[in-house]
C-alpha positions in Angstrom: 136.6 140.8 79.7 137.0 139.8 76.1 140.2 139.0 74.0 140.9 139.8 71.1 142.1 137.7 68.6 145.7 136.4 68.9 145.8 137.6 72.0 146.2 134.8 75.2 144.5 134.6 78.3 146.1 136.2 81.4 146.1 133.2 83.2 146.6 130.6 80.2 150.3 129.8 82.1 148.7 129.0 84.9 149.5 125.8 86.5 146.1 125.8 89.3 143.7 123.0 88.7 140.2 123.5 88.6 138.2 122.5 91.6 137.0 119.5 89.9 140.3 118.5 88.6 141.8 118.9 91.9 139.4 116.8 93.6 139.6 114.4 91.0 143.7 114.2 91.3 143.3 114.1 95.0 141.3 110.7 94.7 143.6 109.6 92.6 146.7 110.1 95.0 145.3 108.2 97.7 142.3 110.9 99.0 139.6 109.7 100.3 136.0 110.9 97.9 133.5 111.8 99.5 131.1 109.3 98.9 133.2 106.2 99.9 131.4 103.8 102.1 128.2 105.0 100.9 125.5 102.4 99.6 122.6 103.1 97.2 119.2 101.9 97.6 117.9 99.8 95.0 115.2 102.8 94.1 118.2 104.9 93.4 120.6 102.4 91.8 117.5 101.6 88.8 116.7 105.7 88.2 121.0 106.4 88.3 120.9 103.3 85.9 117.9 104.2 83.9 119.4 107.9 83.2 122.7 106.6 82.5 121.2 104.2 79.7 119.5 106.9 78.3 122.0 109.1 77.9 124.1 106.6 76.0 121.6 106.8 73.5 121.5 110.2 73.1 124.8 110.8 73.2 125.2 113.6 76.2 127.8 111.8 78.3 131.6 109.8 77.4 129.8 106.5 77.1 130.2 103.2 74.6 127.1 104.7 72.2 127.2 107.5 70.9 124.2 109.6 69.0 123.7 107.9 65.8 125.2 104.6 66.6 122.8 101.4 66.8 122.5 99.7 70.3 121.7 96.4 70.2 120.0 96.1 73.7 117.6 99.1 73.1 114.6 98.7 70.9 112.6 102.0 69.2 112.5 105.0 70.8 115.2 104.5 73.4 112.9 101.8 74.9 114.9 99.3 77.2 114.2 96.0 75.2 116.0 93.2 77.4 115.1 90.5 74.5 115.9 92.3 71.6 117.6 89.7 68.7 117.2 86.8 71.4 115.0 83.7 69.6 113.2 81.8 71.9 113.7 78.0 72.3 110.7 76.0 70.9 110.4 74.9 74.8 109.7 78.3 76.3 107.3 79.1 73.3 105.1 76.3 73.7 105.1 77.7 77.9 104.2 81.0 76.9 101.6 79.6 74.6 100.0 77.0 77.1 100.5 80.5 80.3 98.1 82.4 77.8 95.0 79.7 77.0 92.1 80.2 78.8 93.4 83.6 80.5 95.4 81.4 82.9 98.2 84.1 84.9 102.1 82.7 84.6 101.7 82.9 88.7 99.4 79.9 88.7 100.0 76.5 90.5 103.3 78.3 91.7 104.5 77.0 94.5 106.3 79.8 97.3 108.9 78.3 99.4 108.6 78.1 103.3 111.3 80.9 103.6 109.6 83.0 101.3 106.4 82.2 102.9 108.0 82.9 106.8 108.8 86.5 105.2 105.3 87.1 103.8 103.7 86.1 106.8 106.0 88.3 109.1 106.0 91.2 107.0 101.8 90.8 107.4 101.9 90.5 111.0 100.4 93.6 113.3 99.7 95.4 109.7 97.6 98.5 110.7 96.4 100.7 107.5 97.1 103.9 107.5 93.6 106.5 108.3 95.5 108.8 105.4 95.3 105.4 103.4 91.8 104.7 104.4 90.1 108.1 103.6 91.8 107.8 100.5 90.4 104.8 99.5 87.0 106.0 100.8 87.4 109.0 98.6 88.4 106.6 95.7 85.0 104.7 96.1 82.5 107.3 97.4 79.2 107.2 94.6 80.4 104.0 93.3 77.0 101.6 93.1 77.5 98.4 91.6 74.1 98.3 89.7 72.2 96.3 86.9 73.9 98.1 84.3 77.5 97.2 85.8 79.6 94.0 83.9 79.8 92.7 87.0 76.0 92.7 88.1 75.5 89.6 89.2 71.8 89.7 89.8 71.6 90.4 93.2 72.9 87.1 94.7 76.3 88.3 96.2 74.5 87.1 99.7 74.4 83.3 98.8 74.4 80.6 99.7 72.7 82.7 103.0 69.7 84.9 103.0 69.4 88.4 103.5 68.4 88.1 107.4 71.3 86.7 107.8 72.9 90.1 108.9 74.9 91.6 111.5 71.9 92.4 113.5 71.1 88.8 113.3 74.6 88.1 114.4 74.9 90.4 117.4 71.4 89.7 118.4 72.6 85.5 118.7 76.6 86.4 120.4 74.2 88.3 123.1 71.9 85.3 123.9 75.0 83.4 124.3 76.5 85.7 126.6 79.4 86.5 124.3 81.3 83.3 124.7 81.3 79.9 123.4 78.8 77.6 123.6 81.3 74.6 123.4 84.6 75.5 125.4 83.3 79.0 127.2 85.9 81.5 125.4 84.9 84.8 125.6 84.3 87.2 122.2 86.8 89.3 124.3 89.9 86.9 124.2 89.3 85.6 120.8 89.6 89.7 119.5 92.7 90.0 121.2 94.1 86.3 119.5 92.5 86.5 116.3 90.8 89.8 115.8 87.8 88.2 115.2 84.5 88.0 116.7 82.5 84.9 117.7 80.8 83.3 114.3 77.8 82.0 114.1 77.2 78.6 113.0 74.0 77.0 111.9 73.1 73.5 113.9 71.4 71.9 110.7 74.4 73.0 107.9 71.5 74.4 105.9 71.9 78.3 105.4 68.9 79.7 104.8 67.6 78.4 107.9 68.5 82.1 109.5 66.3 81.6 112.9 67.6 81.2 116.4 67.0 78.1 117.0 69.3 76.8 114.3 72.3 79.2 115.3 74.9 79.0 118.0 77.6 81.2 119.3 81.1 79.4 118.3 84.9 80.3 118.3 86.9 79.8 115.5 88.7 76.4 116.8 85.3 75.1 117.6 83.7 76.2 114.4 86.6 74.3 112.6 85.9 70.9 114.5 82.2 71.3 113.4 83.1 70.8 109.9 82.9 66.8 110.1 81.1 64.7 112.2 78.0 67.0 111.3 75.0 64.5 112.8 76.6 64.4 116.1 77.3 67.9 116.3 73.6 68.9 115.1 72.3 66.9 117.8 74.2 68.2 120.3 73.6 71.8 119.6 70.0 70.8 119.1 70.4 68.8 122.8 71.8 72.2 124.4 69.9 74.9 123.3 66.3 72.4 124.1 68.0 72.9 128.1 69.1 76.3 127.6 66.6 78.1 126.3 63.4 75.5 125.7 64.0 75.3 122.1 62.0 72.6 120.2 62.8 70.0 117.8 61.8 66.6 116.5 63.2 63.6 116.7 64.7 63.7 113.1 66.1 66.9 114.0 63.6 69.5 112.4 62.4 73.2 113.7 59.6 73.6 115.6 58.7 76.8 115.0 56.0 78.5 117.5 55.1 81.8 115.6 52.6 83.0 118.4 55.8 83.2 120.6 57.7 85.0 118.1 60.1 82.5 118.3 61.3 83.2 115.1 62.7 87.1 115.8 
């Protein structure tokens, strides 16, 4: 129905409040609003926020700025710019400067307290990926070939310091001879899954890695394989001591290989 001019609106007298002015004068008498008690997540508080400081630039809501005004804490284009006008102190620019030489991250030599590590370590704890997550990633990296022509070729030698028999058939071949437990304190592969989720490594008696033949690797746990790491001529003589009675290994009496090809000794 349209009015003419001068003429007033039928209900122009009347004294009924809009549903949004009734709610609002409701609140405002002691009614409770609906969202009272209500918390926002911090997802929701930084969009709500976002939109709200966007809007104040362009003017479509009651706020402080209005379309056409400057604001001082927003930089071209309606761009948050937290630092706008602020000078840096000649302290934080020599920081900045020494962060950036050499490529060197801001996050170096920081030091995480024990709290903050406690909640890193439980928040990693029983982590499964997701298989959703995983075909995704597959999908992400199926016909990828890191080849000569890639920046990151590295000619081959992503193997080293160990030599390319040095493989997992090697490794399964050497936990089966062993019986799938320690050679040092008899812990099955079975228990150390279930502690560590790992399986036995293999260690090599004489330290030198491209010495990939069963007679210089053992079956070891990971708290063994750790005590291992000093004491090294004691240790290779004792590997060298227990595989001799084991399995009739030779060696000399500075600790070398004998290696007896006609037996295949060394597949």
């Amino acid at each position: 129905m349209r009015f003419k001019k001068g003429e007033k609106q039928w209900n122009n007298e009347n004294k009924l409040l809009t549903s949004r002015k009734q709610s609002i004068a409701r609140n405002l008498k002691g009614g409770v609003p609906w969202n009272k008690g209500i918390k926002m997540n911090e997802t929701f508080r930084r969009m709500r926020s976002s939109v709200m400081k966007q809007k104040a630039i362009d003017g479509t809501h009651n706020g402080i700025f209005k379309k056409g005004k400057e604001n001082p804490s927003y930089g071209k284009k309606g761009k948050l710019s937290v630092n706008y006008g602020r000078k840096h102190s000649e302290e934080t620019k020599e920081k900045i400067s020494k962060s950036k030489v050499g490529g060197s991250s801001w996050w170096k030599g920081k030091q995480l307290s024990e709290e903050h590590r406690k909640k890193l370590s439980e928040s990693h704890k029983n982590y499964k990926m997701p298989h959703s997550q995983k075909q995704k990633i597959s999908i992400a990296l199926k016909g990828r070939f890191l080849g000569e022509d890639s920046s990151r070729w590295n000619g081959g030698t992503s193997f080293e310091p160990y030599t390319l028999d040095f493989n997992e058939q090697f490794k399964e071949s050497i936990r089966e001879r062993d019986n799938r437990s320690c050679v040092v304190c008899n812990k099955m592969e079975e228990d150390e899954l279930k502690e560590r989720r790992w399986k036995l490594s293999i260690h090599h008696i004489d330290y030198i890695k491209i010495n990939t033949f069963p007679q210089n690797c053992i079956a070891l746990c990971h708290c063994c394989h750790n005590k291992t790491l000093i004491n090294r001529p004691h240790w290779t003589i004792f590997f060298q001591s227990l595989l001799k009675e084991l399995y009739q290994y030779e060696y000399t009496e500075d600790q070398k290989i004998i290696l007896d090809f006609t037996k295949g000794d060394t597949k």
